[in-house]
C-alpha positions in Angstrom: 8.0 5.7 -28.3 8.5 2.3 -26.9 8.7 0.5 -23.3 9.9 2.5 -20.3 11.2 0.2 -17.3 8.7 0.5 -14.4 10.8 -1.4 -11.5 11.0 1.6 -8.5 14.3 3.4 -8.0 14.5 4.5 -4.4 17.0 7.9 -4.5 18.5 9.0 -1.0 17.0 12.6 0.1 20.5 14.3 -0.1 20.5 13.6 -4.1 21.5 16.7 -6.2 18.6 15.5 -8.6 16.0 15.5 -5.9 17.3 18.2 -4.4 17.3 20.7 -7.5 14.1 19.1 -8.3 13.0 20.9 -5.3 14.8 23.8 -4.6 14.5 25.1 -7.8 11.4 24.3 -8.8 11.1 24.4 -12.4 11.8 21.2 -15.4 14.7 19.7 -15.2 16.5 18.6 -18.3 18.9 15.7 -18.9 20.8 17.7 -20.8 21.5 19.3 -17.8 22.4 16.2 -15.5 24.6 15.0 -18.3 26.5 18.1 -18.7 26.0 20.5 -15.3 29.4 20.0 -13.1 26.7 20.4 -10.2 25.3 16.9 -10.7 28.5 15.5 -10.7 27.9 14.1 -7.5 24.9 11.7 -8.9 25.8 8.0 -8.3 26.4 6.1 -11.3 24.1 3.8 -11.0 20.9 6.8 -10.7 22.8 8.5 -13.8 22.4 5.5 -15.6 19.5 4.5 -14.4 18.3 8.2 -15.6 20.0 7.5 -19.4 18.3 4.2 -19.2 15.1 6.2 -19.2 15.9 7.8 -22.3 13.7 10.8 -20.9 14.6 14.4 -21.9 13.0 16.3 -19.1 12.0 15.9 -15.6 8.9 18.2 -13.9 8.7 18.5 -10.2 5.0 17.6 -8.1 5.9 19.7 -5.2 3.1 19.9 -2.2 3.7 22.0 0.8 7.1 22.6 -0.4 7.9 19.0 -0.9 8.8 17.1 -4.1 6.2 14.4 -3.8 6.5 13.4 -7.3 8.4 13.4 -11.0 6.4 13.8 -14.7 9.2 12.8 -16.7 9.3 13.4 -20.8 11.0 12.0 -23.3 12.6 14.0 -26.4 10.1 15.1 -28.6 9.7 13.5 -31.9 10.4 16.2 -33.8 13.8 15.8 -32.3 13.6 19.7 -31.5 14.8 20.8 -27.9 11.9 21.8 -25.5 11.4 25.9 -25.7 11.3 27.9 -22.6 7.4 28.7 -22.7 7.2 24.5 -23.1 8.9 24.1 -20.5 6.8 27.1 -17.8 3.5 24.9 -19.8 4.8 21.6 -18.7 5.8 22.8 -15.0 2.3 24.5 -14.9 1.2 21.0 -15.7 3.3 19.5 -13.1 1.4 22.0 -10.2 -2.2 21.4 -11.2 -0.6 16.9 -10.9 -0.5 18.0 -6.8 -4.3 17.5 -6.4 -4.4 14.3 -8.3 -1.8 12.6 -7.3 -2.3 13.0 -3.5 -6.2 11.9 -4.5 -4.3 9.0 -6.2 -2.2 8.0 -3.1 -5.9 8.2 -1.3 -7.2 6.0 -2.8 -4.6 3.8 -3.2 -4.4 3.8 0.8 -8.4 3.3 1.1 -8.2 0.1 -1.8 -5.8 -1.4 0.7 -7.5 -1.0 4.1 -10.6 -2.4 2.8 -8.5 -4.7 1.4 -7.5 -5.3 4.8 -11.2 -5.2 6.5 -12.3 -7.6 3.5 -9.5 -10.3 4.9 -10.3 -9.7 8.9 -14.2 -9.8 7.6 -13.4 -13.3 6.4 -11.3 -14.3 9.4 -14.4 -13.3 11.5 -16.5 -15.3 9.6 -14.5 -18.1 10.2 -14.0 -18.0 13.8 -17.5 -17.2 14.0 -18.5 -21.0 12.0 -15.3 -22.1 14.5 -17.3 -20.9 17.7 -21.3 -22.6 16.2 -19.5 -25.5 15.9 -17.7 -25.7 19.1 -21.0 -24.4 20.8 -23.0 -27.5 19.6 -20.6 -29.7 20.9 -20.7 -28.6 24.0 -24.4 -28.8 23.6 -24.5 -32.3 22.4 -21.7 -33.2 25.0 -24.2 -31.2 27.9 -26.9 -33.5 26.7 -25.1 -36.8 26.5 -23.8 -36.4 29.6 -26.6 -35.5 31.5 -28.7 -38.3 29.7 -25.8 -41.0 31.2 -25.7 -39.5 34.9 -29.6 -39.6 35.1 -29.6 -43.3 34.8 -26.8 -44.1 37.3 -29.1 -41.1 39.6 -32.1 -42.6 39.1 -31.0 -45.8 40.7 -28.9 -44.2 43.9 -32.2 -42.0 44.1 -34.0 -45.4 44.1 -32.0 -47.0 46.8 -32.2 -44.1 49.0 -35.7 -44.0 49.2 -35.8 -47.1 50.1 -33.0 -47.2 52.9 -34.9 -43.4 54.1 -38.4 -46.3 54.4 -36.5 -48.5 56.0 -35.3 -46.3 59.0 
């Protein structure tokens, strides 16, 4: 039922929506934000921010006792309000997400240290071609060198053979 933004919205960890997401935990519904003295205290850029949405109900991910993530609904086409049986359905929904979300965030984490080995693989590479190089030169420079110093030896060798004849 049309585009939903999907820029992130960072909320601080004293928020009355994050933190009756997980104290309580059970769906949360706008209705409730918009209308609950309670949640007063929501900044009014996360309320609208959170009418923006144009979602009708938000289900808690809790692991270990801590929200780690948000299903969020939108009203249902029908235009009905969500029933209490939906809503235990949905949050039962929202408990079984704990096991593939944190398997999402794994993955996530491996993609970018390979990501990361990938790039220092290719770095290696390089220095590797940087170092073959630099070896041959000083191979080549070893071999020119020596082939210039025999000559020059060659000829003091000469001379001192014949000054050792001489005495």
């Amino acid at each position: 039922m049309g585009q939903i933004p999907r820029q992130k919205r960072l909320f601080p960890n004293t928020s009355p929506f994050l933190l009756e997401l997980t104290h309580r935990h059970e769906p949360l519904l706008q209705y409730e934000i918009d209308f609950n003295h309670d949640y007063r205290p929501i900044k009014h850029e996360v309320h609208s921010w959170l009418a923006e949405l144009a979602m009708e109900l938000y289900i808690p991910i809790q692991s270990a006792g801590q929200l780690t993530g948000i299903i969020a609904l939108g009203p249902k086409s029908s235009g009905h309000i969500y029933q209490a049986n939906e809503l235990e359905a949905v949050q039962l929904l929202g408990d079984q997400t704990v096991a593939p979300l944190a398997n999402a965030r794994l993955y996530s984490e491996v993609e970018q240290q390979n990501e990361k080995v990938r790039l220092l693989n290719e770095d290696l590479v390089s220095q590797n071609e940087r170092l073959e190089i630099m070896d041959k030169v000083k191979s080549d420079f070893i071999t020119i060198a020596s082939h210039e110093l025999r000559t020059p030896l060659t000829q003091v060798k000469g001379y001192a053979d014949i000054l050792g004849v001489m005495n």
